[in-house]
C-alpha positions in Angstrom: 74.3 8.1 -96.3 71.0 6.5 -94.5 71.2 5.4 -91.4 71.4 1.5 -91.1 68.5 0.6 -88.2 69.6 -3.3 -88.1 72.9 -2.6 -86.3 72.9 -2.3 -82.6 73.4 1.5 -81.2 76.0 1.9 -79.1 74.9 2.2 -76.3 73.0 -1.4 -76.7 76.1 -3.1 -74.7 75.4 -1.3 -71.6 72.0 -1.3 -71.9 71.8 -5.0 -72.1 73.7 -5.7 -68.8 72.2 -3.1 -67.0 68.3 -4.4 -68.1 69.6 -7.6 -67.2 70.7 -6.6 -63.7 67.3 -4.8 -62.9 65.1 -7.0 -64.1 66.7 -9.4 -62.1 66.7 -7.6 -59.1 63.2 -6.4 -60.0 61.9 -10.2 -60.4 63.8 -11.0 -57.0 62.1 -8.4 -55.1 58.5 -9.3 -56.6 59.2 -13.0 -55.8 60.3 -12.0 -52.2 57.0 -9.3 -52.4 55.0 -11.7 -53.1 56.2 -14.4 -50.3 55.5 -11.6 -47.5 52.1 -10.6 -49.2 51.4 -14.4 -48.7 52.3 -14.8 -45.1 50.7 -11.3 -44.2 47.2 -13.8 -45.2 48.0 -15.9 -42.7 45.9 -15.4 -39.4 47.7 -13.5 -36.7 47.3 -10.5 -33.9 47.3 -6.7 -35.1 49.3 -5.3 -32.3 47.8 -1.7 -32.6 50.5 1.0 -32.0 48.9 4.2 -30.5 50.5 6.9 -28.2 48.3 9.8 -26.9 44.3 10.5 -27.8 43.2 14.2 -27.8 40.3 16.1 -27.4 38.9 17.0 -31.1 39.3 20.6 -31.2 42.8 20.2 -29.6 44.1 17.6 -32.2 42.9 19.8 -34.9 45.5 22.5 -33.9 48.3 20.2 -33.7 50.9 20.5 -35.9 54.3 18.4 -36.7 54.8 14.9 -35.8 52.3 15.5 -32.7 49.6 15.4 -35.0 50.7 11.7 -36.6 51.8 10.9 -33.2 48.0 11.5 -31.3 44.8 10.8 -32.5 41.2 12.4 -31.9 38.8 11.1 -29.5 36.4 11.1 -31.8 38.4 8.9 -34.5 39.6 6.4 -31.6 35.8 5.9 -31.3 35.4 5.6 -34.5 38.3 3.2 -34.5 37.0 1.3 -32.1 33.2 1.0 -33.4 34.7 -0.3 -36.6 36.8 -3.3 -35.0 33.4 -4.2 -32.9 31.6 -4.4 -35.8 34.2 -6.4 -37.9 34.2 -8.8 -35.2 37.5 -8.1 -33.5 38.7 -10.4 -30.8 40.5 -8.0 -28.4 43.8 -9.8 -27.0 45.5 -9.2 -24.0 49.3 -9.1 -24.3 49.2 -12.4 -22.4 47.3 -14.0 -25.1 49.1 -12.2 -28.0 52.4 -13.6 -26.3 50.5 -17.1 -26.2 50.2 -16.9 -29.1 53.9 -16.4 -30.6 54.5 -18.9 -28.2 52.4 -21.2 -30.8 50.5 -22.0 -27.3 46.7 -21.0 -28.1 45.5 -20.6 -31.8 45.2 -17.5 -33.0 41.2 -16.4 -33.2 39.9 -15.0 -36.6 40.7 -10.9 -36.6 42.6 -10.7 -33.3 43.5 -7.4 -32.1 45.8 -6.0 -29.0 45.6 -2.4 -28.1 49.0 -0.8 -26.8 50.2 2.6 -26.2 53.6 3.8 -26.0 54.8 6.5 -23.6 52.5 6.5 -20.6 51.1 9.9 -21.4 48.3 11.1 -19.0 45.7 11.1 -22.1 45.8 7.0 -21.7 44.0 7.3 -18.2 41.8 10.5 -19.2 40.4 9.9 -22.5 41.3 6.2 -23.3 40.7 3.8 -20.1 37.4 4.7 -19.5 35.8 3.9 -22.9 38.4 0.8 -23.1 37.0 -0.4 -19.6 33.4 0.2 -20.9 33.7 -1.7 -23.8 35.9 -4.6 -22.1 38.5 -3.8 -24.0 41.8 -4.8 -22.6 45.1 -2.5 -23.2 48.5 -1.9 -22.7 50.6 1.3 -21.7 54.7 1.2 -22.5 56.1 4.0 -19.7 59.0 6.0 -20.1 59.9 6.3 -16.5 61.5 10.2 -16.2 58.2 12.5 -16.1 61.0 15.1 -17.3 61.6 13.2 -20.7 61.2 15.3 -23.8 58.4 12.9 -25.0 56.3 14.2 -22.1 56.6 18.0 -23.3 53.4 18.3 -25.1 51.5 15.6 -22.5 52.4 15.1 -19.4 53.5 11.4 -18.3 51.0 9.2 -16.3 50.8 9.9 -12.6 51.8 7.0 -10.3 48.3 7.4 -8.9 46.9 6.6 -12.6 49.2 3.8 -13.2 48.3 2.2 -10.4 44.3 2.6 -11.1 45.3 1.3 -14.4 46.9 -1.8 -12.9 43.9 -2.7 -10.7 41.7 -2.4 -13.7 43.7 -5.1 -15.8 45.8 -3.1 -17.8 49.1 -4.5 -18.7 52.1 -2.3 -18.0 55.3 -2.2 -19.6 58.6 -0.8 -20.1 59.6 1.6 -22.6 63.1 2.9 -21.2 63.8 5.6 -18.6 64.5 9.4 -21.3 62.9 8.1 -24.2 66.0 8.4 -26.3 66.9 5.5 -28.7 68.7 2.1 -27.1 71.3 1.3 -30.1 73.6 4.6 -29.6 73.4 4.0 -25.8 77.0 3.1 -24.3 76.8 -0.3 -22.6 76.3 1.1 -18.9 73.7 3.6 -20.2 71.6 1.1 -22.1 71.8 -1.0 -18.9 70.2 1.7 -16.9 68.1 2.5 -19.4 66.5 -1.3 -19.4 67.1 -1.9 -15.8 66.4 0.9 -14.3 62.6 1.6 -16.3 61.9 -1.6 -15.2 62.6 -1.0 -11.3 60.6 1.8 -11.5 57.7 0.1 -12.4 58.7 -2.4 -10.3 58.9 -0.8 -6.8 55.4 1.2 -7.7 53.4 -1.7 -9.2 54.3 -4.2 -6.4 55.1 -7.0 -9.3 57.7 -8.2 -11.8 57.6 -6.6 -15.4 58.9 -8.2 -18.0 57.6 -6.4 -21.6 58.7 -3.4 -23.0 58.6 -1.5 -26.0 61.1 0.0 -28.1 61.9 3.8 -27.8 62.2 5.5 -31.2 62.0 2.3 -32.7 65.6 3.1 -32.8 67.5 -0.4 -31.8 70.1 -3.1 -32.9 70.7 -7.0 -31.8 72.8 -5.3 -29.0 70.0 -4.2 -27.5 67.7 -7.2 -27.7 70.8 -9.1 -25.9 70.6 -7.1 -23.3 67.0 -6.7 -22.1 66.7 -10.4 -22.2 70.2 -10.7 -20.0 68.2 -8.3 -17.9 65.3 -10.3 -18.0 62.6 -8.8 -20.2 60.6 -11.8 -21.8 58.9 -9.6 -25.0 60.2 -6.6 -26.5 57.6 -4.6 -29.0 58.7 -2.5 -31.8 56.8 -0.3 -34.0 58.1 -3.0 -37.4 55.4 -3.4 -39.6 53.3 -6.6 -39.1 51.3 -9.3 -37.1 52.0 -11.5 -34.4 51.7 -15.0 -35.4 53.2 -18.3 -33.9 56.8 -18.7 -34.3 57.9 -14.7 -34.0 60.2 -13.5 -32.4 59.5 -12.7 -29.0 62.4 -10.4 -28.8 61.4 -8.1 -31.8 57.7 -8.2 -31.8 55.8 -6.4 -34.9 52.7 -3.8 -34.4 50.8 -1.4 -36.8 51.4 2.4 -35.7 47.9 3.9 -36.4 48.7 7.6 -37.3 46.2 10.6 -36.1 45.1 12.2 -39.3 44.4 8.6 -41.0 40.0 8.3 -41.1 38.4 5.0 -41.4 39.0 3.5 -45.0 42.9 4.4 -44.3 42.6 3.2 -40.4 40.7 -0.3 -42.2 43.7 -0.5 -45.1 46.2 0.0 -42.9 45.4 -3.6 -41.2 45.2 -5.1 -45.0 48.3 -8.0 -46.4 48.6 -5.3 -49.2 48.9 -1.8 -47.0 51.4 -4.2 -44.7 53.9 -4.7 -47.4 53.9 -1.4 -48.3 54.5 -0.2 -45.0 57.8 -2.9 -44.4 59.3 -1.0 -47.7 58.5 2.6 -46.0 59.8 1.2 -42.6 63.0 0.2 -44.5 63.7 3.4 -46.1 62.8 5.7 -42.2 65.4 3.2 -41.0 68.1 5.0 -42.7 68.7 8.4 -42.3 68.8 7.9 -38.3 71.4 5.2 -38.9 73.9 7.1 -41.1 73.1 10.2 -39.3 72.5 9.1 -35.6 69.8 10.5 -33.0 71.7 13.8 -32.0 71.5 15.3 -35.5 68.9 12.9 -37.0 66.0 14.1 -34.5 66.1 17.9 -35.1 66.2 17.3 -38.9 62.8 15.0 -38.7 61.2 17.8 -36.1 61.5 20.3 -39.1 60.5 17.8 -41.6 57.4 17.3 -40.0 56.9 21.0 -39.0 58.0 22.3 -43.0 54.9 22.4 -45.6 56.1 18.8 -46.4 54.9 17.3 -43.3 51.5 16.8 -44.2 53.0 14.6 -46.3 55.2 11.9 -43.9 52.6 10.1 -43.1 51.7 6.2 -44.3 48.8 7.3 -46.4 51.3 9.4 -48.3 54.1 7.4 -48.3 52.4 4.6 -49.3 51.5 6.0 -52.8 54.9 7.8 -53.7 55.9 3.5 -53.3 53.2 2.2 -55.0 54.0 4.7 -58.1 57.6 4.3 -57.9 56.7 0.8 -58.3 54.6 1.1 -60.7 56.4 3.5 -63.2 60.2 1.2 -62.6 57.7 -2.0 -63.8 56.6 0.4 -66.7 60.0 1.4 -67.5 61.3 -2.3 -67.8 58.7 -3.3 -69.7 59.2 -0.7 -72.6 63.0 -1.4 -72.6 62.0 -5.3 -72.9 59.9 -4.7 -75.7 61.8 -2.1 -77.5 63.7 -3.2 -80.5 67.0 -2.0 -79.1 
């Protein structure tokens, strides 16, 4: 008996719910896309996210998530050169915070330099050509020289914060151990805030009141607290500019990775490369959280060590979300148009 192709298959009554369902979602998430695309236009400050700057040879013999986390000298010049010519403004953090504040107007292509850390490479192989250039900076210090983040660099000296003070520089907090704030008890995430703060305090003979997320790993618990403690600013490593009206409390940069060269370092700071990146933020945000630091940390270090970790970086990333993107789009589409 031939087969009657006017009647609806069988499996038509699920399909039609579930194409329903994800083209809905999937023309709720291009509408919300498209907003944040939109306000990533708008003029703001690109908070640039850096931690230590090697010599070249050196960097080219890193491996793991030391080699996303530190960059060449010779591409921070590079780096550099290319915002000159582009007509950066360079901000300090003063300024950038001015600007959230909505008091000074944001000037065309505004850039603030900050490094997380306080490793020894920020006096050695950054300051200098900063200072040269009249570049102002920032440096976020984890306060124990014994933290693990100091293992492969060795933290700032007091000596070399204090040069770095005289010369401008603006110093922050970024915790005493370097381990994330949100799994921290309440009396250890007080220490953590108050205590990297008096640090600083008692050796730069003034008040600080910025700091800068450890790990990016934080909740609203945690924002609470370093403004009951007095902190005025607190930087993250989200995805995004600084514009009037933000948050002062969860303040957005762009982490510029080590092995990216100049067309990635110039589409990183793009609306388009942006977005991207808050979808790729999203998705880092959850293994950490349904796994927590103690057994999250160890898993990422052999991530990044495996033959996959040439791969876990933004330039990467980006693409696997830009085809997944591309090929659920495609998928719909066919399943709109198919006679079924």
């Amino acid at each position: 008996m031939p087969v009657d192709y006017r009647q609806p298959r069988a499996y038509s009554t699920l399909v039609g719910p579930t194409f329903i369902l994800a083209a809905g979602l999937t023309t709720a998430a291009a509408i919300a896309a498209a907003r944040l695309w939109r306000a990533e236009r708008r003029p703001g400050v690109a908070v640039l996210l850096y931690h230590r700057v090697r010599d070249d040879a050196e960097w080219d013999g890193l491996i793991g998530a030391e080699r996303n986390f530190s960059i060449s000298a010779r591409r921070f010049e590079e780096q550099l050169t290319l915002l000159r010519e582009r007509g950066a403004t360079f901000l300090t953090v003063a300024d950038t915070l001015a600007v959230a504040r909505g008091e000074r107007p944001c000037p065309p292509n505004a850039v603030c330099m900050t490094f997380d850390d306080g490793s020894e490479s920020v006096a050695s192989r950054a300051a200098d050509r900063l200072n040269a250039l009249g570049i102002p900076a920032a440096v976020f210090v984890t306060t124990d020289p014994a933290s693990w983040v100091f293992e492969d660099q060795p933290r700032l000296t007091g000596e070399q914060l204090l040069a770095l003070n005289r010369g401008g520089w603006h110093i922050g907090a970024h915790g005493v151990s370097h381990h994330g704030l949100n799994e921290a008890d309440a009396d250890s995430l007080r220490a953590e805030l108050k205590d990297s703060r008096g640090h600083l305090e008692a050796l730069l003979g003034r008040s600080v009141t910025t700091m800068a997320v450890p790990l990016n790993f934080y909740d609203d618990r945690v924002l609470e607290e370093a403004a009951r403690l007095g902190y005025d600013a607190v930087f993250t490593a989200n995805p995004g500019r600084v514009r009037a009206g933000a948050r002062l409390l969860e303040l957005p940069r762009i982490a510029i990775e080590g092995g990216m060269d100049l067309s990635a370092f110039e589409r990183a700071l793009s609306p388009d490369a942006l977005l991207v990146r808050r979808v790729i933020h999203r998705l880092k945000r959850i293994p950490p959280r349904l796994l927590g630091e103690t057994r999250w940390m160890p898993i990422r270090r052999a991530l990044f060590e495996s033959p996959l970790g040439r791969y876990l970086t933004v330039q990467y990333l980006s693409r696997v979300v830009v085809a997944w993107a591309v090929l659920w789009t495609g998928t719909l589409v066919v399943l709109a148009l198919s006679p079924v």
